[in-house]
C-alpha atoms as a printed R data frame, in Angstrom:
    type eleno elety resid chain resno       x      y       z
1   ATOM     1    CA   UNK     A     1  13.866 60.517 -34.194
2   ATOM     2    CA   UNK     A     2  10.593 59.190 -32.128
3   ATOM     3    CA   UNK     A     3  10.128 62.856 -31.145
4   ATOM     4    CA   UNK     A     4   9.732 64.382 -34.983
5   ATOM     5    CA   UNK     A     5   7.440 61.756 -36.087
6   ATOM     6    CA   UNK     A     6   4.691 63.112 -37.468
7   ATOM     7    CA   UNK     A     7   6.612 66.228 -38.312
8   ATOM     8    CA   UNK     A     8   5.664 66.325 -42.260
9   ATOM     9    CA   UNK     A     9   1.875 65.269 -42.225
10  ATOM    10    CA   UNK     A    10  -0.441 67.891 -43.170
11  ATOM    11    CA   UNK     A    11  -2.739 69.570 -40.526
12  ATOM    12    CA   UNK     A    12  -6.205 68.654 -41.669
13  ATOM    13    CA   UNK     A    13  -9.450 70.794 -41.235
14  ATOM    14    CA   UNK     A    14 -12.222 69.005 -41.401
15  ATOM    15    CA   UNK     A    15 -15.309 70.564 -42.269
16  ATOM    16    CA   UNK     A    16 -17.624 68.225 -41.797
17  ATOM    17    CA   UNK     A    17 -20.905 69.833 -43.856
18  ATOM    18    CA   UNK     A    18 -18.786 68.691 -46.992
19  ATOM    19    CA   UNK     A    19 -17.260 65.229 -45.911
20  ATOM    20    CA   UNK     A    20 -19.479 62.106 -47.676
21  ATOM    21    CA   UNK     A    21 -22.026 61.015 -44.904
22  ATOM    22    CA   UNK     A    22 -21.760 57.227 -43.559
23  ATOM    23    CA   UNK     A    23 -23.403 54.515 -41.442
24  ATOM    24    CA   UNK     A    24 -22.054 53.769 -38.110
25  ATOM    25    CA   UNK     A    25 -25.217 52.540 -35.911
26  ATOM    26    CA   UNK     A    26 -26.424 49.227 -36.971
27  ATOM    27    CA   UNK     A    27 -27.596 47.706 -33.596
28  ATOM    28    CA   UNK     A    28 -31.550 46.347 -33.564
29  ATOM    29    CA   UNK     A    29 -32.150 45.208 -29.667
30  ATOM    30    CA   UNK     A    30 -34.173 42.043 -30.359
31  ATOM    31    CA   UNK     A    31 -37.128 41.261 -28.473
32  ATOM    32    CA   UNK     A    32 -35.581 39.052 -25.612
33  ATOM    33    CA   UNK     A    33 -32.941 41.378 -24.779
34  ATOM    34    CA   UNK     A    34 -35.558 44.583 -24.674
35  ATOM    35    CA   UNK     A    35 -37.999 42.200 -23.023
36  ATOM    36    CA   UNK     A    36 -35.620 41.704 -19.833
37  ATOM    37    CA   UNK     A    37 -36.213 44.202 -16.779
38  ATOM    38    CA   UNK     A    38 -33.424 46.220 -15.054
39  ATOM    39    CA   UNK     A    39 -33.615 43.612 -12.045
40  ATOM    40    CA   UNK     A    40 -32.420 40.567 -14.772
41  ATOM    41    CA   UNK     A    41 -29.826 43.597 -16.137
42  ATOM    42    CA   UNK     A    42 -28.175 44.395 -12.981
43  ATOM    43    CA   UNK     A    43 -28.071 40.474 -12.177
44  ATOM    44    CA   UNK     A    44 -26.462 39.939 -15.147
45  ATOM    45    CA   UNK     A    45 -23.918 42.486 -14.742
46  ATOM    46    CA   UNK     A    46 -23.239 41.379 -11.312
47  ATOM    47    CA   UNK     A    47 -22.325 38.170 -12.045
48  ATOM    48    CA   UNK     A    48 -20.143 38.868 -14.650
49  ATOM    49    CA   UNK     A    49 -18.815 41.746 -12.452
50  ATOM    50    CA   UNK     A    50 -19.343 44.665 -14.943
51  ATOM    51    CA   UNK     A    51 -19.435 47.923 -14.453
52  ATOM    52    CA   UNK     A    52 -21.072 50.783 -16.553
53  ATOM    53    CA   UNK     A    53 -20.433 54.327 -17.012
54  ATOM    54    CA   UNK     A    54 -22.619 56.475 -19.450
55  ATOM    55    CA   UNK     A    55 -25.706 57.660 -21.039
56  ATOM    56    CA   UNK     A    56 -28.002 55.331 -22.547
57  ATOM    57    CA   UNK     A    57 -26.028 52.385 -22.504
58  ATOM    58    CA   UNK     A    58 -27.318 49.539 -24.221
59  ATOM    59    CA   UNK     A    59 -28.117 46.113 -22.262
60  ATOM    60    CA   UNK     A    60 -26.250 43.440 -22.296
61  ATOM    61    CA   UNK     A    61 -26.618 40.824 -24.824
62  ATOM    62    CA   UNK     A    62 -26.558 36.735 -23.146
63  ATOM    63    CA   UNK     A    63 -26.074 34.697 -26.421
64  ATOM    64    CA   UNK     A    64 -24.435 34.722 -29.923
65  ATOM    65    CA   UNK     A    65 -27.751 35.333 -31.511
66  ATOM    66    CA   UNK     A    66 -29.015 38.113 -29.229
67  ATOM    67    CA   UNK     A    67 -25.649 40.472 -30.598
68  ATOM    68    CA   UNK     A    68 -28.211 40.677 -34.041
69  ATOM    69    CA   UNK     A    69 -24.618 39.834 -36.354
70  ATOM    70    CA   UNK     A    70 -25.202 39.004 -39.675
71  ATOM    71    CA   UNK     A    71 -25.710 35.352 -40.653
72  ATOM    72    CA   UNK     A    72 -21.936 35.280 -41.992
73  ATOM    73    CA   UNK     A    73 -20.252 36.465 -39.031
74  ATOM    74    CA   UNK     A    74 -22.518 34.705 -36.721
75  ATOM    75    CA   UNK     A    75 -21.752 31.239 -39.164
76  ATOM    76    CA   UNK     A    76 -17.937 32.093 -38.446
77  ATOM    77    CA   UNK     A    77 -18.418 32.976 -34.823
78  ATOM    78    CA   UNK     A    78 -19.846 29.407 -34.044
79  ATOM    79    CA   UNK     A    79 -17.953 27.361 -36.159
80  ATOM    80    CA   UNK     A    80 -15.357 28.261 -33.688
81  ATOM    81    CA   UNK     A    81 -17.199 26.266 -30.738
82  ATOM    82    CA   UNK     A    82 -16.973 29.130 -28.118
83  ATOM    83    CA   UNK     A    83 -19.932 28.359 -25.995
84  ATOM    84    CA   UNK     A    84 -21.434 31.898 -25.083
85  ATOM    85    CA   UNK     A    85 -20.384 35.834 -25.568
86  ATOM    86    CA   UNK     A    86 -17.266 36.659 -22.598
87  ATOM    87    CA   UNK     A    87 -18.100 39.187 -20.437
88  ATOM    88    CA   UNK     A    88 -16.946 42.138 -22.664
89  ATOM    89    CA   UNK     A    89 -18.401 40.751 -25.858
90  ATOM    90    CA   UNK     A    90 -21.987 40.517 -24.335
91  ATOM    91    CA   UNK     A    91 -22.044 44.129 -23.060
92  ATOM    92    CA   UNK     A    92 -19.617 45.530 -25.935
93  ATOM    93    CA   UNK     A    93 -20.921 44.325 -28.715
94  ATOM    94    CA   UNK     A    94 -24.089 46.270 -28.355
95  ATOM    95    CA   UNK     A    95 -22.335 49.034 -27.251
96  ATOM    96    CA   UNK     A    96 -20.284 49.250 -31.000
97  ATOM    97    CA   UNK     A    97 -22.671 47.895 -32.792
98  ATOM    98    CA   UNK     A    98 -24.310 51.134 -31.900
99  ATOM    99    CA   UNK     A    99 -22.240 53.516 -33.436
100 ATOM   100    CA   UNK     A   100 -21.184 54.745 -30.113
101 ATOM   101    CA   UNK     A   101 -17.964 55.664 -28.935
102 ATOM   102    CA   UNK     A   102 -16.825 53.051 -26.593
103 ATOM   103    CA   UNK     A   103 -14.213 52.734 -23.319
104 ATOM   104    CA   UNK     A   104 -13.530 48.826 -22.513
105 ATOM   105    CA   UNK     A   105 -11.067 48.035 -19.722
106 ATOM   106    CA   UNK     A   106 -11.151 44.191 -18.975
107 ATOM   107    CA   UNK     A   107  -7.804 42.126 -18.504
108 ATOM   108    CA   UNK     A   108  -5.908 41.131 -21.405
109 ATOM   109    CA   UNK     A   109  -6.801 37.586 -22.817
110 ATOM   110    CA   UNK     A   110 -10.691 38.651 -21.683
111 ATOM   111    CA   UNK     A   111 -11.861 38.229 -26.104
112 ATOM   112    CA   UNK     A   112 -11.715 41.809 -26.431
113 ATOM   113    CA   UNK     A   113 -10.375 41.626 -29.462
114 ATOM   114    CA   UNK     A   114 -13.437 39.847 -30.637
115 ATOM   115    CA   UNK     A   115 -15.469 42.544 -29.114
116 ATOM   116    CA   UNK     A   116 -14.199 44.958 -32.090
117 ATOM   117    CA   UNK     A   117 -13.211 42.981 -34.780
118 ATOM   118    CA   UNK     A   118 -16.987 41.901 -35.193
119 ATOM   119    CA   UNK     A   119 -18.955 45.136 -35.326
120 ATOM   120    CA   UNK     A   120 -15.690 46.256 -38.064
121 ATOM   121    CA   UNK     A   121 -16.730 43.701 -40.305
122 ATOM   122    CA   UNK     A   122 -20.319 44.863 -39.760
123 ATOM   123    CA   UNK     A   123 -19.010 48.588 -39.932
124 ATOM   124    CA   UNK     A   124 -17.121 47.919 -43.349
125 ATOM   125    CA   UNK     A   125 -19.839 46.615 -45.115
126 ATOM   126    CA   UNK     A   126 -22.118 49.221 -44.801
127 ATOM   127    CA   UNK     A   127 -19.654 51.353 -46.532
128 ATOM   128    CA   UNK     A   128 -19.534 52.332 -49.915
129 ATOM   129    CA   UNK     A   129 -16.088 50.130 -51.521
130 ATOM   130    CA   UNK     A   130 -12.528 51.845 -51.910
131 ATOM   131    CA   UNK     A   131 -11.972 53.619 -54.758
132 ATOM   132    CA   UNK     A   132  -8.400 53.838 -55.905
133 ATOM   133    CA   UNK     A   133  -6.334 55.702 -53.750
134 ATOM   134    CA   UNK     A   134  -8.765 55.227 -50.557
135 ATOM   135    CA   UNK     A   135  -7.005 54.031 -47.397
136 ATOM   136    CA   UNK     A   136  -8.657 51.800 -44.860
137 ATOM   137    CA   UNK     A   137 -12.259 52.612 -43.119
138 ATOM   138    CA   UNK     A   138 -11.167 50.704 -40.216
139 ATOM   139    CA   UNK     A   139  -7.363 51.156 -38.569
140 ATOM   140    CA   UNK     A   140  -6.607 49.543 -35.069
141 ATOM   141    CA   UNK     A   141  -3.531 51.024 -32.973
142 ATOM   142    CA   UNK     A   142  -1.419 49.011 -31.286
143 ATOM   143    CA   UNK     A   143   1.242 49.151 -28.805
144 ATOM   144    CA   UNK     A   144   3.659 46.077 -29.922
145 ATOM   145    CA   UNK     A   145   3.920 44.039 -33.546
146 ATOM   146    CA   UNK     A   146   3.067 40.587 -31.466
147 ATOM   147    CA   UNK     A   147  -0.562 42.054 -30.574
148 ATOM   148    CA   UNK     A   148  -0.759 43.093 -33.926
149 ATOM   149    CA   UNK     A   149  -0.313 40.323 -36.014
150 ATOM   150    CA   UNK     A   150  -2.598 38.434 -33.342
151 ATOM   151    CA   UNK     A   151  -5.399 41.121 -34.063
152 ATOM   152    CA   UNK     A   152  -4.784 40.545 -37.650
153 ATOM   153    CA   UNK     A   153  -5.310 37.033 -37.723
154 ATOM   154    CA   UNK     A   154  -8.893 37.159 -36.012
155 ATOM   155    CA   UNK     A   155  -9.605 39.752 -38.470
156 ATOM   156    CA   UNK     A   156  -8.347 37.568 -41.669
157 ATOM   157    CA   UNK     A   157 -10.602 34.504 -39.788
158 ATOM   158    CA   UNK     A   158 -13.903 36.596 -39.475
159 ATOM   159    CA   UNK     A   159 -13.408 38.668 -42.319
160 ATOM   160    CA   UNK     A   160 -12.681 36.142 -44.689
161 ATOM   161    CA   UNK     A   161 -16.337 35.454 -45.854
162 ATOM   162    CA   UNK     A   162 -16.966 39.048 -46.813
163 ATOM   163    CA   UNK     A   163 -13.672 39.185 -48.580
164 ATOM   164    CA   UNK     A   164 -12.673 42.226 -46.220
165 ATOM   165    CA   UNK     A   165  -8.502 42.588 -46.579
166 ATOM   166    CA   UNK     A   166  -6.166 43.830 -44.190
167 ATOM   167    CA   UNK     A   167  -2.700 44.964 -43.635
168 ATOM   168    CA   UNK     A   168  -0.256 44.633 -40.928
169 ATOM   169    CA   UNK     A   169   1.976 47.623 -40.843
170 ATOM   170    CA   UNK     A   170   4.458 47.820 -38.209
171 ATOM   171    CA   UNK     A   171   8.465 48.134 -38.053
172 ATOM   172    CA   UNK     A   172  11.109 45.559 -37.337
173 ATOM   173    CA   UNK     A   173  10.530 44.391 -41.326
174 ATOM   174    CA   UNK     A   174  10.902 45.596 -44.714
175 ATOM   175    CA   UNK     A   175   8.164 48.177 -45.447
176 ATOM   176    CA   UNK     A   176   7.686 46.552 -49.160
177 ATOM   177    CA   UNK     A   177   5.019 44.050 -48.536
178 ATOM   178    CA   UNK     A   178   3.448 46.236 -46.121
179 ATOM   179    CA   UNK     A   179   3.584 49.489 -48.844
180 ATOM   180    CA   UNK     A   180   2.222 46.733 -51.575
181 ATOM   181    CA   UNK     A   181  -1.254 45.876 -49.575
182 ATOM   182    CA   UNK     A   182  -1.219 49.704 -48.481
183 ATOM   183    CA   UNK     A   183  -1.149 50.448 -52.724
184 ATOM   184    CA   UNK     A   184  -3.507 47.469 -53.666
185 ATOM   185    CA   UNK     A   185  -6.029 48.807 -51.208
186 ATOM   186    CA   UNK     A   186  -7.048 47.396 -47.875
187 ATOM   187    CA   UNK     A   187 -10.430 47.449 -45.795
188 ATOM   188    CA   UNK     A   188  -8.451 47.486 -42.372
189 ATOM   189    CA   UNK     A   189  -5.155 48.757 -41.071
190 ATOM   190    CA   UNK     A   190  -3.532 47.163 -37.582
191 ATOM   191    CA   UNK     A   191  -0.651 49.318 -36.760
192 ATOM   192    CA   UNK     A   192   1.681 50.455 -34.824
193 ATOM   193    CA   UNK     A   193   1.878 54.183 -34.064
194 ATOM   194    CA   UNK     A   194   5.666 54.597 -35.363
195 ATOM   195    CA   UNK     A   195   5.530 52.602 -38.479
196 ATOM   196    CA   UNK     A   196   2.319 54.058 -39.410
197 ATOM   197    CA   UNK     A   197   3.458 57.671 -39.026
198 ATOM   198    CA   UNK     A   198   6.318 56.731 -41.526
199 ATOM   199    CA   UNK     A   199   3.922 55.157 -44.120
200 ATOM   200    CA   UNK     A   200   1.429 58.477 -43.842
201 ATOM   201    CA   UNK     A   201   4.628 60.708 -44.170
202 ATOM   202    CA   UNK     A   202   5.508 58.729 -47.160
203 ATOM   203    CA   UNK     A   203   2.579 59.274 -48.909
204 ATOM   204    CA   UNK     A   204   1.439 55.464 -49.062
205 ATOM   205    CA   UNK     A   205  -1.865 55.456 -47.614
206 ATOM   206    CA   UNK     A   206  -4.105 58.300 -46.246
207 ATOM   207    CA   UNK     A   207  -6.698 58.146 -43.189
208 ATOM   208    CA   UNK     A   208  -9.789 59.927 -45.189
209 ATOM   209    CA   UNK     A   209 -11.665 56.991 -45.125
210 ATOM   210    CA   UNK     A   210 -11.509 56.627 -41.247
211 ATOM   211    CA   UNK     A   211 -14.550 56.084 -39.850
212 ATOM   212    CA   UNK     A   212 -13.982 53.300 -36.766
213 ATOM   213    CA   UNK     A   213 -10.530 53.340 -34.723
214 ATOM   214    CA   UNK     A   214  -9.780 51.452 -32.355
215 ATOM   215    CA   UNK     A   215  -6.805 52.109 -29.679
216 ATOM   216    CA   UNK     A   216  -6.009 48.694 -28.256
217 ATOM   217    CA   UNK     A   217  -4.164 48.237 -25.101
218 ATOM   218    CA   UNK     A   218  -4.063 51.813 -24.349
219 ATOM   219    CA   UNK     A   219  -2.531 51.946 -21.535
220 ATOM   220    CA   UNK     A   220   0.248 49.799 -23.354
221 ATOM   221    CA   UNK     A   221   0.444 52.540 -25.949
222 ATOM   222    CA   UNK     A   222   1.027 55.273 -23.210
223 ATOM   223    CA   UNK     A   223   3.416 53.394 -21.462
224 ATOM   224    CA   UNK     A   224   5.610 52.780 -23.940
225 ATOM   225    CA   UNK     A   225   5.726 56.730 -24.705
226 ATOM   226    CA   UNK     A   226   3.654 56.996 -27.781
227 ATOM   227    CA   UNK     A   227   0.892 59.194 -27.353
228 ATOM   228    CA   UNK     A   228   2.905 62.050 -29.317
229 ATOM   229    CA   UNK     A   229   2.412 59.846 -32.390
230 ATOM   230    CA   UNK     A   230  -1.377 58.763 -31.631
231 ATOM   231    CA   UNK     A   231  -2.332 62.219 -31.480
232 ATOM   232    CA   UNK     A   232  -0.768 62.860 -34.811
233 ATOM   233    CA   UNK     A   233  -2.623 60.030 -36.429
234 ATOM   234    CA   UNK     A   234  -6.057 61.086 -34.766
235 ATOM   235    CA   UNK     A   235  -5.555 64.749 -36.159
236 ATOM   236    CA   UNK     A   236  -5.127 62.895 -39.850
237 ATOM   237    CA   UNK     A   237  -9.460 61.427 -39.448
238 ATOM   238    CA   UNK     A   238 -12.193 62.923 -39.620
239 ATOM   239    CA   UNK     A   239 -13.794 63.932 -36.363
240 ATOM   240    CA   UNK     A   240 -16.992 62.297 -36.327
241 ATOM   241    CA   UNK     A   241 -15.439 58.815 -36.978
242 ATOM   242    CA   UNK     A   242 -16.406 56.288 -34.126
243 ATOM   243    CA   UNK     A   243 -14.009 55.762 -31.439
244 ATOM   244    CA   UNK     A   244 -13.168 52.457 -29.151
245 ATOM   245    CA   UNK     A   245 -10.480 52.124 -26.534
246 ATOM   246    CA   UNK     A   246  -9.468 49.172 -24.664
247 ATOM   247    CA   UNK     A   247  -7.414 49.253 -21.672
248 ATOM   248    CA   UNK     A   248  -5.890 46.987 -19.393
249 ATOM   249    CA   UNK     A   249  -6.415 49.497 -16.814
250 ATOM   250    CA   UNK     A   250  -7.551 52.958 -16.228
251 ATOM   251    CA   UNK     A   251  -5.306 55.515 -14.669
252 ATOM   252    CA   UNK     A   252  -6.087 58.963 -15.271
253 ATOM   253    CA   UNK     A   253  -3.563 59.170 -18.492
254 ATOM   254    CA   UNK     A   254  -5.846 56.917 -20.242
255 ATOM   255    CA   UNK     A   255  -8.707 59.027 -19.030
256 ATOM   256    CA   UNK     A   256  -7.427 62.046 -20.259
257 ATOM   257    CA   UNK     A   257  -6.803 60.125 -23.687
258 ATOM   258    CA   UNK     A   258 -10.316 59.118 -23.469
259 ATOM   259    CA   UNK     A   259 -11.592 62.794 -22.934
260 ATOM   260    CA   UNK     A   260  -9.808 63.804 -25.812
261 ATOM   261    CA   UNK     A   261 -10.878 61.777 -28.626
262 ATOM   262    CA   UNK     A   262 -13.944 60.319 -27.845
263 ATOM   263    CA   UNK     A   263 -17.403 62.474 -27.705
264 ATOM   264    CA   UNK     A   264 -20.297 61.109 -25.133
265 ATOM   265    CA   UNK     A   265 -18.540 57.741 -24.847
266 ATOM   266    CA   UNK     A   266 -20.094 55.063 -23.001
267 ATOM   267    CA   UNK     A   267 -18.112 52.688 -20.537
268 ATOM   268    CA   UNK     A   268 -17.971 48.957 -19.660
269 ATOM   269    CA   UNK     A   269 -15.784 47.620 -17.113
270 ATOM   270    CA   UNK     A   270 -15.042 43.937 -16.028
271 ATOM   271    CA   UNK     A   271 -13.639 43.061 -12.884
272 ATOM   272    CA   UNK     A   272 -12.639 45.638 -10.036
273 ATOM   273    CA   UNK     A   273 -12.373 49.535 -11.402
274 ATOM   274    CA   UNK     A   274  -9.053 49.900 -10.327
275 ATOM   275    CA   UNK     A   275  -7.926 46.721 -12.607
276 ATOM   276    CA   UNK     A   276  -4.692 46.334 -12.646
277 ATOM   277    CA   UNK     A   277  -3.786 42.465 -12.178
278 ATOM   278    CA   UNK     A   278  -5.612 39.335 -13.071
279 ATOM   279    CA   UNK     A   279  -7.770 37.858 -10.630
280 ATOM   280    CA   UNK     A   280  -7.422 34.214 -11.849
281 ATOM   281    CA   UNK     A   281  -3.764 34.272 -11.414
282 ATOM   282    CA   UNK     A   282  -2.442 33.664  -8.326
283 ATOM   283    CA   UNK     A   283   1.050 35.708  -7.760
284 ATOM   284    CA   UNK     A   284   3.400 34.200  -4.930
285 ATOM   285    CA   UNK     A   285   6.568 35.580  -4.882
286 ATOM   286    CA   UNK     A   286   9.768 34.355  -4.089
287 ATOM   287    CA   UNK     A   287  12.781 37.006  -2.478
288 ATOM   288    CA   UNK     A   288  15.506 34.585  -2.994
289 ATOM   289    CA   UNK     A   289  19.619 36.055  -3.430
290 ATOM   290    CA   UNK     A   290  21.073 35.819  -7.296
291 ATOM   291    CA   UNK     A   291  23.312 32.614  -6.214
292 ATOM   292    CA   UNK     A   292  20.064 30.410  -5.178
293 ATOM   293    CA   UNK     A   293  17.952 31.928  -8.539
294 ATOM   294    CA   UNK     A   294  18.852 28.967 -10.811
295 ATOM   295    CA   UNK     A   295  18.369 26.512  -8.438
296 ATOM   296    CA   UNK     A   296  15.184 27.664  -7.247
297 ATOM   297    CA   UNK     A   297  13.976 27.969 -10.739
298 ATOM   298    CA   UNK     A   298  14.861 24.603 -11.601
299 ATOM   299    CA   UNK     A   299  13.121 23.321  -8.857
300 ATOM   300    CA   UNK     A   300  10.229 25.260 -10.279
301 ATOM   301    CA   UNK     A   301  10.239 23.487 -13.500
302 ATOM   302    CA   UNK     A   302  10.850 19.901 -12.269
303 ATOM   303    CA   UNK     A   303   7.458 20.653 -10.247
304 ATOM   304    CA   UNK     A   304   5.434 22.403 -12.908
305 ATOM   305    CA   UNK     A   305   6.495 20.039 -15.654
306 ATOM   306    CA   UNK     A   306   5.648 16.398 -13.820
307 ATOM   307    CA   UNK     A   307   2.170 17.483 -16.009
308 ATOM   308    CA   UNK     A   308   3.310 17.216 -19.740
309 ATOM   309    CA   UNK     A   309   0.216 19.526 -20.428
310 ATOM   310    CA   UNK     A   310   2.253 22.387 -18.521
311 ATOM   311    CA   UNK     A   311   3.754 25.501 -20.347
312 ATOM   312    CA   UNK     A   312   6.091 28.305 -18.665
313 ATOM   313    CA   UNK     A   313   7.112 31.376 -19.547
314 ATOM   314    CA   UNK     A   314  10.174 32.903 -17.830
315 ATOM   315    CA   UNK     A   315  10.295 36.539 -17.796
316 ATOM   316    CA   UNK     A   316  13.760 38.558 -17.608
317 ATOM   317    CA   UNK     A   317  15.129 41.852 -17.796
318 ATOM   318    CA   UNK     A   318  17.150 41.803 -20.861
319 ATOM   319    CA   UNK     A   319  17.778 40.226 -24.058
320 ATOM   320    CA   UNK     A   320  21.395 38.685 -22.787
321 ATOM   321    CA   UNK     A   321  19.822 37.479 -19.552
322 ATOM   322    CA   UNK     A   322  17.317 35.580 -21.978
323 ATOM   323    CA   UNK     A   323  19.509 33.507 -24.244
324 ATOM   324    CA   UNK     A   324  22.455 32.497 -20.954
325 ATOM   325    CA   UNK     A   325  19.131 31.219 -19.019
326 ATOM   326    CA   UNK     A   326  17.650 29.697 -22.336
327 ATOM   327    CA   UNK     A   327  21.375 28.203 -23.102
328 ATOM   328    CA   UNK     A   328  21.633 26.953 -19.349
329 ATOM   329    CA   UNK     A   329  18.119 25.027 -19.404
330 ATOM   330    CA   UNK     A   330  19.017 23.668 -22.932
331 ATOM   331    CA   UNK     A   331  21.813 22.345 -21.555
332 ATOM   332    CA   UNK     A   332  19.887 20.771 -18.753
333 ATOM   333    CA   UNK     A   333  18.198 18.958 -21.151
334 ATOM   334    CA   UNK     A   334  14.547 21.615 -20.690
335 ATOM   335    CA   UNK     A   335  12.947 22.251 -24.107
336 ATOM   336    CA   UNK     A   336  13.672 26.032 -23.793
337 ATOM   337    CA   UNK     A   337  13.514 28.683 -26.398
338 ATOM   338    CA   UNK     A   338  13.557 32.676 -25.951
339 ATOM   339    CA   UNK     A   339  11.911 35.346 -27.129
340 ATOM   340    CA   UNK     A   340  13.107 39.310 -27.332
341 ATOM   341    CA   UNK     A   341  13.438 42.568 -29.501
342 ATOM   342    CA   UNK     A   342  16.895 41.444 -31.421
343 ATOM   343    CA   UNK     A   343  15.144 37.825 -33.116
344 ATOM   344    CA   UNK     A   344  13.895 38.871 -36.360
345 ATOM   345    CA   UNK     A   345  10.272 39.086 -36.849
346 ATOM   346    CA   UNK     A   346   9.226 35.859 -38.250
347 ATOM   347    CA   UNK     A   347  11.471 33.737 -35.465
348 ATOM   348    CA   UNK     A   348   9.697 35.625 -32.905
349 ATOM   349    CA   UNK     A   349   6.234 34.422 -34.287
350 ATOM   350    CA   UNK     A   350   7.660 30.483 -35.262
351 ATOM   351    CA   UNK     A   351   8.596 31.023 -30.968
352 ATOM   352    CA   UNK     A   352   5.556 31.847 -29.978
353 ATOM   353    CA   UNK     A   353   3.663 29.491 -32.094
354 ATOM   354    CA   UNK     A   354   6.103 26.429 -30.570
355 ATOM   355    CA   UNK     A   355   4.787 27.940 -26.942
356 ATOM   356    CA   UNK     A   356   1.154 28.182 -27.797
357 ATOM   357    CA   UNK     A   357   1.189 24.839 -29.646
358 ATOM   358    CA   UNK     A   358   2.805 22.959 -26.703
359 ATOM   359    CA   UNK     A   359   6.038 21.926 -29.010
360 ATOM   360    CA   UNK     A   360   8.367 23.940 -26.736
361 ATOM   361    CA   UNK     A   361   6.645 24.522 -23.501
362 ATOM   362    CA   UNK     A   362   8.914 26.538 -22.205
363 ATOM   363    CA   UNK     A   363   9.555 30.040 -23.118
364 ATOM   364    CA   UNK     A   364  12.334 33.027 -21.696
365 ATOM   365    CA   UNK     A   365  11.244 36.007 -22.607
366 ATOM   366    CA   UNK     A   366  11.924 40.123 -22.334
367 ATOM   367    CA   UNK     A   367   8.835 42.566 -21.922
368 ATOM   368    CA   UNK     A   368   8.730 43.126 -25.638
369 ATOM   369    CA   UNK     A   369   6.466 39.630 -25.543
370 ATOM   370    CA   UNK     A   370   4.960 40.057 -22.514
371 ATOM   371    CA   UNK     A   371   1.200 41.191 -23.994
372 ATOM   372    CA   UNK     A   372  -0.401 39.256 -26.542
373 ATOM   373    CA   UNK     A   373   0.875 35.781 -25.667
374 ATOM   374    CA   UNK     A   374  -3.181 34.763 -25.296
């Protein structure tokens, strides 16, 4: 089934003297940021421990102002209290503000998502409106429906005051809702690769109007054996659309991916090149046999938990393994709940909001939750 997806869509040849022109470089370096030398660059960089790769790349931006945002993203932006740009923002905005194709690898929970969402909004609105019939300008990949309905609700927060909408399309639910936004028209798309594929083949929405994509968690996407799909999106939009990829990490798959469907892109990096754990986590690990695993994970939580603030998350195998541990620390008296593939779509979210919220601070789950618990 995964293997024929894609099967029906029509090859496309774009010819690109006849496609409708549009705006994708909107970046003005104020005066500050052009004002600072190389030497105040590179000590920049350092300390946030960024790399670069690329021609022209544009220099980092320090504060919330510098990034040259509209007044009503830059109102939403602070209303949020986040006291300066993260390390990705500050070099990334700039580099998608300026219409270029862009590689970020940074760790997950590092605001990347912010790093996108914002020049979008800018993106969108430079656009002429949809007509009827138009699909989104703006569609974001991703590898798993949790990520995605987190990346949709930063882009319903900041898009809110220009009245941008969105979809979430992804599988796991009925496709009605998702086919009604598709229908009524919607700015952005956040999507996974399958689900997508079946909407295109379907005939509900079209990818003319492409003209910023964004492939987050890349790697992910790989991983979990989809690139077969992501290529047949990418052949469905036009070719000088502008490209951004975010990766965990950056083994030569995701290179390869890179060389493909980007054209002169321009690179940021945070932390070491080879990223491929986070460096404020500290990883001790425990070779203990399966009779003293209980045990030593109750001793675990009794130490962990003397703060109330605490939260774990206890990752297993498989979906069984997850509710008998859940049931056994229930029955302990732990506030426990799981999280895996088989819990239907909206119990899954009403889980993970318990975790984030500090309701039920303790969470078993299988890999399908593992990214996009920020």
């Amino acid at each position: 089934r995964m293997s024929n997806l894609g099967a029906g869509l029509q090859k496309q040849n774009w010819d690109l003297a006849t496609l409708p022109k549009f705006e994708k470089s909107f970046y003005k370096e104020i005066a500050e940021v052009a004002n600072r030398s190389s030497a105040e660059v590179d000590a920049f960089r350092r300390k946030h421990q960024m790399t670069i790769a690329g021609r022209d790349v544009p220099k980092p931006v320090e504060t919330f102002d510098e990034a040259g945002f509209p007044r009503y993203v830059l109102d939403e932006v602070k209303a949020q209290g986040f006291p300066a740009p993260t390390a990705i923002q500050s070099q990334g905005w700039p580099m998608a503000l300026s219409g270029r194709d862009v590689v970020g690898i940074a760790e997950t929970g590092s605001g990347k998502t912010l790093t996108y969402c914002l020049p979008a909004i800018v993106h969108i609105n430079a656009q002429p409106l949809l007509a009827p019939g138009d699909g989104p300008i703006v569609l974001v990949l991703a590898p798993t429906r949790e990520l995605a309905v987190q990346i949709q609700q930063e882009i319903t927060k900041f898009g809110r005051s220009s009245r941008i909408r969105n979809t979430c399309v992804y599988g796991g639910v009925p496709k009605g809702p998702q086919i009604r936004d598709l229908s009524r028209g919607v700015e952005v798309c956040i999507a996974t690769p399958g689900r997508l594929i079946d909407m295109l083949e379907a005939g509900k929405t079209n990818l003319r109007r492409v003209t910023y994509l964004v492939l987050d968690e890349a790697d992910r996407m790989l991983d979990m054996g989809f690139e077969p799909q992501i290529r047949k999106i990418i052949e469905q939009i036009r070719p000088d659309r502008q490209t951004l990829m975010y990766s965990a990490t950056w083994p030569k798959e995701v290179r390869a991916m890179a060389a493909d469907f980007q054209t002169d892109f321009i690179q940021v990096n945070i932390g070491s090149m080879d990223l491929s754990a986070n460096h404020r986590i500290t990883q001790i690990v425990e070779v203990v046999s399966d009779m003293e695993k209980r045990d030593r994970m109750i001793k675990h939580l009794e130490q962990v938990m003397e703060n109330k603030e605490n939260k774990i998350l206890i990752f297993v195998g498989t979906k069984r393994v997850a509710d008998d541990i859940t049931r056994f620390l229930r029955q302990d008296g732990w506030p426990a709940l799981s999280i895996h593939g088989d819990k239907q779509q909206n119990e899954r979210d009403w889980v993970l909001d318990q975790f984030k919220t500090g309701k039920s601070p303790i969470m078993v789950a299988t890999d399908v939750a593992s990214r996009g618990i920020g």
